[in-house]
Each structure stands twice: as structure tokens, then as C-alpha cells.
C-alpha positions as MATLAB code, in Angstrom:
seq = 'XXXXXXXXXXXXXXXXXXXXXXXXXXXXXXXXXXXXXXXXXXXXXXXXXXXXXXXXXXXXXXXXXXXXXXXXXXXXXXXXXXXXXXXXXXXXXXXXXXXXXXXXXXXXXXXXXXXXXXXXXXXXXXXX';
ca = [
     -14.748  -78.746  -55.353;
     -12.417  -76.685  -52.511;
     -15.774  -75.298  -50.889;
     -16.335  -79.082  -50.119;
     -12.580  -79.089  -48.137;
     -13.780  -76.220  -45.910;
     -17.295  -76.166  -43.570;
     -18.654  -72.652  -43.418;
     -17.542  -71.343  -40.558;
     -14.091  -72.642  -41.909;
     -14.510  -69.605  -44.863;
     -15.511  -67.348  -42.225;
     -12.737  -67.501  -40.369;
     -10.218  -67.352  -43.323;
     -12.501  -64.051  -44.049;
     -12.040  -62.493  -40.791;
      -8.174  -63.717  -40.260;
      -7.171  -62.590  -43.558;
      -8.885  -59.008  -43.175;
      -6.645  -56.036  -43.219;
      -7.971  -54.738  -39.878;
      -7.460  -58.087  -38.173;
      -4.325  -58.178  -39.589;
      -3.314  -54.357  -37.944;
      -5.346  -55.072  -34.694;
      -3.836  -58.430  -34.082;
      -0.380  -57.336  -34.885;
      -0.636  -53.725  -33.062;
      -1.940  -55.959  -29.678;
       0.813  -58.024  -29.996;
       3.259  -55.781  -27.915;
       0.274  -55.908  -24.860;
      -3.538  -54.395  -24.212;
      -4.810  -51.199  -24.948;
      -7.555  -48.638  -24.535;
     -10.241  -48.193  -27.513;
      -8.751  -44.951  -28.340;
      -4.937  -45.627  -27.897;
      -5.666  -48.990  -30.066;
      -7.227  -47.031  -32.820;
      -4.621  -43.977  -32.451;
      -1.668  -46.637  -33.455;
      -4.196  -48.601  -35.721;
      -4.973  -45.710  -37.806;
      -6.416  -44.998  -40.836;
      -9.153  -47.099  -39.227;
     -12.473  -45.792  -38.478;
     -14.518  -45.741  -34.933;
     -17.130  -47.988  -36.662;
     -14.469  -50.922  -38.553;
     -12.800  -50.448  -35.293;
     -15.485  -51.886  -33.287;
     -16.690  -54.035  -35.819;
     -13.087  -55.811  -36.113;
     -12.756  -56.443  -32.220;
     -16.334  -57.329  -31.874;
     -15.648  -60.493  -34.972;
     -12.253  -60.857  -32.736;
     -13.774  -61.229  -29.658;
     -16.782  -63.414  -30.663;
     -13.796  -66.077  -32.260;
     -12.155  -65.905  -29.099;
      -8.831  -63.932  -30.369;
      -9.022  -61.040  -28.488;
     -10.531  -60.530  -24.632;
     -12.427  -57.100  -23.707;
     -11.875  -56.276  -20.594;
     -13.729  -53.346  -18.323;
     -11.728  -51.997  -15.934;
     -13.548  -50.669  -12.411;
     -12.164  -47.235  -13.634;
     -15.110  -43.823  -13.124;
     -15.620  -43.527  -15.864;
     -15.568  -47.010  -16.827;
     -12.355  -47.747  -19.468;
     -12.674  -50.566  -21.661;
      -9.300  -52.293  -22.453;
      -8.581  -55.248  -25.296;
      -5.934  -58.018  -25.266;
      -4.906  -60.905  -27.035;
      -6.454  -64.166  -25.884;
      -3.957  -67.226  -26.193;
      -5.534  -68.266  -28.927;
      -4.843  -64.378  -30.715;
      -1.272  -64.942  -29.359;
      -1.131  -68.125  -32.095;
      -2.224  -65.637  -35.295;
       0.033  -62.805  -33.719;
       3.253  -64.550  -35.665;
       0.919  -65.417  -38.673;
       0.201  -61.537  -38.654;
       3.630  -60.463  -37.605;
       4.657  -61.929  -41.170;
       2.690  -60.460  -43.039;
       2.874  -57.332  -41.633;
       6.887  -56.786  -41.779;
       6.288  -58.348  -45.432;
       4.538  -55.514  -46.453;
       6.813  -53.119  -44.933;
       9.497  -54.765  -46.372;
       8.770  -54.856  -49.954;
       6.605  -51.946  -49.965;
       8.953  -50.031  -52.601;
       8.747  -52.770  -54.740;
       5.118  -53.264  -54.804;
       4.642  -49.538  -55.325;
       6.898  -49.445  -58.162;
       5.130  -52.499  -59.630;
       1.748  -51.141  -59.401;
       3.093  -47.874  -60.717;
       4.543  -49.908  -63.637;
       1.399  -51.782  -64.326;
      -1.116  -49.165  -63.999;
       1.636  -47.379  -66.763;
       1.577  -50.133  -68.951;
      -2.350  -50.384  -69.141;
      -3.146  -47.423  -69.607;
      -0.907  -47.372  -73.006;
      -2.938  -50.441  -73.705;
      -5.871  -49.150  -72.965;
      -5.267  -46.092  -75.217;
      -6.768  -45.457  -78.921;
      -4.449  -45.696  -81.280;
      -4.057  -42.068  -82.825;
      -6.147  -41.574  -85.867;
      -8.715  -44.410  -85.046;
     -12.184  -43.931  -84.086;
     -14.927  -46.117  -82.649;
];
């Protein structure tokens, strides 16, 4: 049984790394640290609350470092721990795979979503 191959907290990190968000975050912090509200400017469609949510999972696993800076007001600023700096090229991939064969995926999707639905369709002249 594969669940017997991976301890709990093994899962939850596979959940967490292979999250869109975590994927976006990690890869956006990869070119240095940012401000909340820059990080979720470049980061978007995310929302305030995922936004939070994401760093806050990052932070507890020790991939990302929150740092307050002696500012009036106070800013808060994130950064990649070393440890974030080891999934950054993990991320990076996937990340520039996506952009990179996003026409294709799109047309496949289109194509299969095409192909279903003519599936999916009654055949004229029958009735349930």
C-alpha cells in the first residue's frame, strides 16, 4: 500500500509543495523578498485570504521567513529560507513548463471538452 511508503506529515508536505499557490509564491520569491502587497500584486489572481494562508503553511515548514521591518507603520516583508531556495528550481520547472506548453494544453482541453460533448449528446430522434 503507497500510504504505507509515506508518514503523514510526508502527504502533507507533497499537499502543500504541490499547491498552485506554493508553486506561484515560491517561484515569484525566487528573484528576492517582498512586501504582502507587492507579493500578491505579481502573484495575482490570488486572494488576501489564500495569500496568507499559503505563506503562513510556508512559513510554519520552514520555506519561507517573515520578516518585520522597524518601519512606522510596521511593513512585513517575506523571503525564501534556504530550505525554499531548494523547491525554488523544483518550482521554476514547473512553472516555465506551463508557460511553455500552455497553447498546447489549451488546444487539448479545447479538443477534449469538443469531443465529449459529441459523446455526451443524444443521438437525434432518441428519447430517454
Amino acid at each position: 500500500m503507497i500510504q504505507d511508503n509515506y508518514p503523514a506529515l510526508s502527504l502533507e508536505i507533497m499537499d502543500l509543495v504541490g499547491d498552485k499557490w506554493t508553486l506561484l509564491l515560491v517561484y515569484t520569491l525566487g528573484d528576492g523578498a517582498l512586501r504582502f502587497s507587492e507579493l500578491r500584486r505579481r502573484a495575482m489572481p490570488i486572494s488576501q485570504k489564500m495569500l496568507s494562508q499559503t505563506l503562513r503553511g510556508l512559513e510554519r515548514h520552514g520555506m519561507v521567513d517573515r520578516n518585520v521591518l522597524p518601519t512606522a507603520p510596521p511593513h512585513v516583508e517575506y523571503a525564501l529560507t534556504d530550505l525554499g531556495r531548494t523547491f525554488l528550481s523544483a518550482a521554476k520547472v514547473i512553472c516555465q513548463w506551463t508557460k511553455d506548453n500552455l497553447a498546447e494544453l489549451q488546444e487539448a482541453r479545447a479538443r477534449f471538452d469538443t469531443e465529449r460533448r459529441a459523446v455526451d449528446q443524444p443521438r437525434a430522434g432518441f428519447r430517454h
